[in-house]
C-alpha positions in Angstrom: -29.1 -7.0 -17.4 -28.9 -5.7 -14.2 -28.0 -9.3 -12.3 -25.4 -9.9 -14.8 -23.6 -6.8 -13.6 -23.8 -6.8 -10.2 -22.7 -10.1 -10.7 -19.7 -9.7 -13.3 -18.8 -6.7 -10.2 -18.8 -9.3 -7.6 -16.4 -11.6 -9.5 -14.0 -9.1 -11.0 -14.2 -7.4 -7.3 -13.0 -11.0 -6.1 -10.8 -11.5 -8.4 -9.2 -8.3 -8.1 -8.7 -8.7 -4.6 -7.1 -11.8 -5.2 -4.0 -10.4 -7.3 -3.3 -7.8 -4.8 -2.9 -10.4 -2.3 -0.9 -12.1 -4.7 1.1 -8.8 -5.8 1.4 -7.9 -2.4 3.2 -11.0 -1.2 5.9 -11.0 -4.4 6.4 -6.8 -3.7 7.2 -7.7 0.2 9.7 -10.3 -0.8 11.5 -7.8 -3.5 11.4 -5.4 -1.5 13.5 -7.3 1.1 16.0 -8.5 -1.7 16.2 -5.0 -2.7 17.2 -4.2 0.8 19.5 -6.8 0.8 21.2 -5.9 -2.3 21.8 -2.1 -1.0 22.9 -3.2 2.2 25.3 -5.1 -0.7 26.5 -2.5 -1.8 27.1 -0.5 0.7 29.2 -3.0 2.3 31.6 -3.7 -0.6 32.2 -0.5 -1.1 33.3 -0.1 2.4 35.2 -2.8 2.4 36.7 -2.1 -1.1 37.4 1.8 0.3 39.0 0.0 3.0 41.3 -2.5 1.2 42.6 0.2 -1.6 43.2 3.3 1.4 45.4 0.8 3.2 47.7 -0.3 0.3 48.0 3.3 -0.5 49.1 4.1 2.7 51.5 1.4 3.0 52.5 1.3 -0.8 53.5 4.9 -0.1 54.7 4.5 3.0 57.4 1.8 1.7 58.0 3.7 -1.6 59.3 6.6 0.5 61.4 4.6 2.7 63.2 2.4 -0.3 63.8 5.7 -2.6 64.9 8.0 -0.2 66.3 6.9 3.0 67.9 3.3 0.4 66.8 0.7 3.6 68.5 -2.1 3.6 66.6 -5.6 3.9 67.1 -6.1 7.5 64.6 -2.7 7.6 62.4 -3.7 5.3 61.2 -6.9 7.2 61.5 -4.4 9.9 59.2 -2.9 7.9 56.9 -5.4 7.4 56.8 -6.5 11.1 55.7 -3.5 12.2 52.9 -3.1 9.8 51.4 -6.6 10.4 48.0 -5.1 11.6 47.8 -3.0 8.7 48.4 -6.5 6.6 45.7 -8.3 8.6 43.3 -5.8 7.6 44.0 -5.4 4.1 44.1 -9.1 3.9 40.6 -9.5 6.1 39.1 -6.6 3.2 40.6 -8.5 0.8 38.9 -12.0 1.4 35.6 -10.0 2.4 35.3 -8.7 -1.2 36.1 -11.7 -2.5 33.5 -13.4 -0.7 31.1 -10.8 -2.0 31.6 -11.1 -6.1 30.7 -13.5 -8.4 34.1 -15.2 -9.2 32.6 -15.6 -12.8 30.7 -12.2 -13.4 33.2 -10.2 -11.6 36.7 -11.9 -12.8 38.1 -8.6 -14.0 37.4 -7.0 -10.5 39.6 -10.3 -9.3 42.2 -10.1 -11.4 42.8 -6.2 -10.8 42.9 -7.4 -7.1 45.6 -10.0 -7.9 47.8 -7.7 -9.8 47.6 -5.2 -6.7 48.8 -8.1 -4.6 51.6 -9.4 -7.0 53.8 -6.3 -5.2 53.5 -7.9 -1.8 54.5 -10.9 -3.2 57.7 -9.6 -5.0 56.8 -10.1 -8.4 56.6 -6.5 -9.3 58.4 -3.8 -8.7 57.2 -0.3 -6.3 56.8 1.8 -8.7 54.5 4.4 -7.5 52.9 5.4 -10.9 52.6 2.2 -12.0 50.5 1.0 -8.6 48.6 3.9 -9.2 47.3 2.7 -12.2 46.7 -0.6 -11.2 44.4 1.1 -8.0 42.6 3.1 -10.5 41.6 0.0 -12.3 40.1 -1.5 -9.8 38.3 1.6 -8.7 36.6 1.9 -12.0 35.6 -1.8 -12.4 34.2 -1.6 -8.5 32.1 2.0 -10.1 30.9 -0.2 -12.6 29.3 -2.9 -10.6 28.2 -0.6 -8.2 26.0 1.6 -10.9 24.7 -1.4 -11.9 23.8 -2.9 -9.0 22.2 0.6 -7.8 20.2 0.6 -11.0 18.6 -3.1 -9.9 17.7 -1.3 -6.5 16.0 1.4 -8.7 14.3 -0.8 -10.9 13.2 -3.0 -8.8 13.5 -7.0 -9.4 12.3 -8.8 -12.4 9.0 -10.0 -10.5 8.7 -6.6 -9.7 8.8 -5.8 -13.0 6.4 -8.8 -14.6 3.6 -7.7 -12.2 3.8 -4.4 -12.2 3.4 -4.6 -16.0 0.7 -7.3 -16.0 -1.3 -4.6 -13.3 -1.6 -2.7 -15.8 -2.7 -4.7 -18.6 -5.0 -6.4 -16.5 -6.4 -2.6 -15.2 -6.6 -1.6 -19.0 -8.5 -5.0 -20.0 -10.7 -4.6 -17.4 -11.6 -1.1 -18.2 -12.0 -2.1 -21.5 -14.9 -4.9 -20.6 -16.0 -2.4 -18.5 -16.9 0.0 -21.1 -17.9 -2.7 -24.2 -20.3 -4.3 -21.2 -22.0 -1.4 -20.1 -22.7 -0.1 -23.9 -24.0 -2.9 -24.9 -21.4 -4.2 -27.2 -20.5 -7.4 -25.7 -22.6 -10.1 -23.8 -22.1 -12.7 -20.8 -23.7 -15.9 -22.0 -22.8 -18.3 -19.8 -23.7 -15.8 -16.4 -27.3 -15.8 -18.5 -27.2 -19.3 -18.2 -26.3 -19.5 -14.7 -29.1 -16.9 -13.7 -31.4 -18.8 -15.6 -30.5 -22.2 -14.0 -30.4 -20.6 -10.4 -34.3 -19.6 -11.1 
């Protein structure tokens, strides 16, 4: 009995050591997508930060000047002149997080975009508490994507997942053999064979 054991050891030590090479390959390679996708999401929410503190600014800016101070048109491209860097960058924030969504998962983050930029393109009125609805919109959808994004990170990917569970079933099956081998209530036949051949 004693050959059998040392002998079941020796391949379950092998084989063993074969699925942490295996495990360790797949947990390297999440654990760079997992990196990835929080470098993700810090980025977009940078670059989202970015796009909605510079329409607020510049919403407000031009809300002031049209309610209070009544500029006329000539002013108002004025206006627009000298806040072309300001455009540039909401515009370069703009295509960033664009570039960074799924166009099919993410279409109601798009949309809220698109109705923040209908007032630049004079289809809406500057109405200060409407805008600030239409911001807040978009902030909560960007919360949403973000928590679940951040809860990927946490959980780690689906092969993550799939091994770490399979780990331990294999860890409980083997313990289990363990135990039914060593008390006698299960047999290895074939390894009988083989030590019987190998004589």
């Amino acid at each position: 009995m004693e050959p059998i054991i040392i002998a079941f050891g020796a391949i379950i030590a092998a084989f063993v050591s074969g699925i942490f090479v295996v495990m360790n390959f797949f947990l390297t390679k999440d654990q760079k997508t997992s990196e990835f996708r929080q470098n993700w999401i810090d980025l977009l929410r940078n670059d989202v930060a970015a796009y909605i503190s510079i329409n607020e600014v510049m919403f407000s800016n031009l809300i002031y000047k049209t309610r209070i101070f009544k500029i006329s048109n000539d002013e108002l491209q004025k206006f627009f002149e000298n806040n072309l860097s300001n455009f540039i960058k909401r515009n370069n924030a703009r295509n960033t997080i664009y570039l960074r969504i799924n166009p099919k998962d993410d279409r109601e983050i798009i949309e809220a975009m698109q109705s923040i930029e209908t007032y630049w393109e004079g289809k809406k009125d500057f109405e200060l508490n409407i805008i600030t609805k239409d911001i807040d919109k978009l902030i909560q959808l960007i919360q949403v994507l973000l928590k679940k994004e951040w809860n990927r990170v946490k959980r780690g990917e689906l092969s993550y997942i799939i091994i770490k569970y399979s780990f331990i079933a294999l860890v409980i099956g083997l313990f289990i053999i363990a135990i039914l081998l060593f008390n006698g209530k299960i047999t290895l036949p074939n390894m009988l064979v083989f030590q019987h051949v190998c004589k």
